[in-house]
C-alpha positions in Angstrom: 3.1 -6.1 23.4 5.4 -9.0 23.7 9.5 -8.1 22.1 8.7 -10.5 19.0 5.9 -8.3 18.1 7.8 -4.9 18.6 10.8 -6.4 16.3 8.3 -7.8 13.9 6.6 -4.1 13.9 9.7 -2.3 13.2 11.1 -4.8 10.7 8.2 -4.0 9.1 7.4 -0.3 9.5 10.9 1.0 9.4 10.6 4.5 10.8 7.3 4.5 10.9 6.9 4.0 6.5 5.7 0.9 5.0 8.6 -1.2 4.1 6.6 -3.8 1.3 5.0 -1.6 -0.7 5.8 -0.2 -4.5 4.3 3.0 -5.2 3.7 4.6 -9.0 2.7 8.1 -10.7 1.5 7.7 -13.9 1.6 11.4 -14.2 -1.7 12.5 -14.0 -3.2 10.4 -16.9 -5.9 8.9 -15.5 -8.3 8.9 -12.2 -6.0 7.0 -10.5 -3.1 8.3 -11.0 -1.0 6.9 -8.1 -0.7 2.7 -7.6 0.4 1.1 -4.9 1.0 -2.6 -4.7 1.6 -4.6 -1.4 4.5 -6.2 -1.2 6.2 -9.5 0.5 5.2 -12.5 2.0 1.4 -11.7 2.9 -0.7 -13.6 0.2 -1.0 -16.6 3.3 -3.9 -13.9 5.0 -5.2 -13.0 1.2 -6.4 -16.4 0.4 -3.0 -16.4 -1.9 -3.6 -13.0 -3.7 -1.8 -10.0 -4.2 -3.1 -6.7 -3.2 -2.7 -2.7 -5.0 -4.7 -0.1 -4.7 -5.0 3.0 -7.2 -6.0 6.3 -6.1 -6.1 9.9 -7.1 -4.6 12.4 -5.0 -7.3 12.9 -2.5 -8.9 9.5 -2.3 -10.7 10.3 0.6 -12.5 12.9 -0.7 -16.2 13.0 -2.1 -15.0 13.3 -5.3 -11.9 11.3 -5.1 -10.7 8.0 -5.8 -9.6 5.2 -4.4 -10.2 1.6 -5.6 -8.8 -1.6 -4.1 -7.9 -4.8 -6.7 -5.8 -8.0 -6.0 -4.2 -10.6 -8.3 -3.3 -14.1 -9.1 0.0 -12.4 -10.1 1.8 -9.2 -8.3 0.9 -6.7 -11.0 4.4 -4.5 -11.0 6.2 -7.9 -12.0 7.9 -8.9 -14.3 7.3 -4.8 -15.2 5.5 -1.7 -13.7 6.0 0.3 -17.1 2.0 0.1 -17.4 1.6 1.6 -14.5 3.8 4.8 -14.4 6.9 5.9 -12.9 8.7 4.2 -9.8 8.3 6.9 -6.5 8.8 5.9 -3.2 6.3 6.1 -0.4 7.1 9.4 0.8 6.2 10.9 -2.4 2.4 10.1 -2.6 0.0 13.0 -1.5 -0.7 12.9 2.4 -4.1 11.2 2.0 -2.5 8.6 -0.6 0.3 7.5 2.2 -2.8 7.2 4.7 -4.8 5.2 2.7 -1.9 2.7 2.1 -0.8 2.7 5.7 -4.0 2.0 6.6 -4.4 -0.8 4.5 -0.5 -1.9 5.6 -1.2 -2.4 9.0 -4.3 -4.1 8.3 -2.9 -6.4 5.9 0.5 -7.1 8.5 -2.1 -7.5 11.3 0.1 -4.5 13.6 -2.9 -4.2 15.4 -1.1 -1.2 17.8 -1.3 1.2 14.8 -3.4 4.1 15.4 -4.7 3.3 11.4 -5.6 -0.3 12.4 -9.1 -0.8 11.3 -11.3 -4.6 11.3 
């Protein structure tokens, strides 16, 4: 890989953690109980939408959760009250911080990440 791309990687994956993403617990209320929305200056490779995805702790299990959504509008702004409380990335359950990284390098096109996926 070329040094643009390696500066454009790390600008973007700052220690290895997803730097445009909010992440939200809403405590346990509902089946997706944690919300992560994508974001930064992507919505040019989303046909101008903005991406989240809400999942339960375990979405990669049978009976887990994990359902993608995108938006005319980023859906934590003007206010994220409706979705829970403000947690940073390291927070989210192991399999929550895999699903969104997985979607994160996708959605940056870091095609080098072990998570990439087409």
């Amino acid at each position: 890989m070329n040094k643009r791309y390696e500066e454009r990687k790390n600008r973007l994956l700052p220690g290895g953690e997803p730097r445009y993403v909010h992440c939200y617990d809403n405590g346990d209320e509902t089946a997706d109980r944690y919300t992560a929305v994508y974001t930064g200056n992507y919505t040019s490779r989303t046909g101008g939408y903005h991406w989240y995805v809400g999942m339960s702790g375990k979405p990669f299990h049978p009976q887990g959760y994990g359902m993608h959504g995108e938006s005319d509008t980023q859906i934590d702004y003007p206010s994220y009250k409706h979705l829970g409380k403000k947690i940073k990335y390291e927070q989210l359950p192991e399999d929550c911080r895999q699903l969104v990284l997985q979607d994160y390098v996708y959605l940056w096109g870091i095609t080098d990440h072990p998570l990439y996926k087409e």
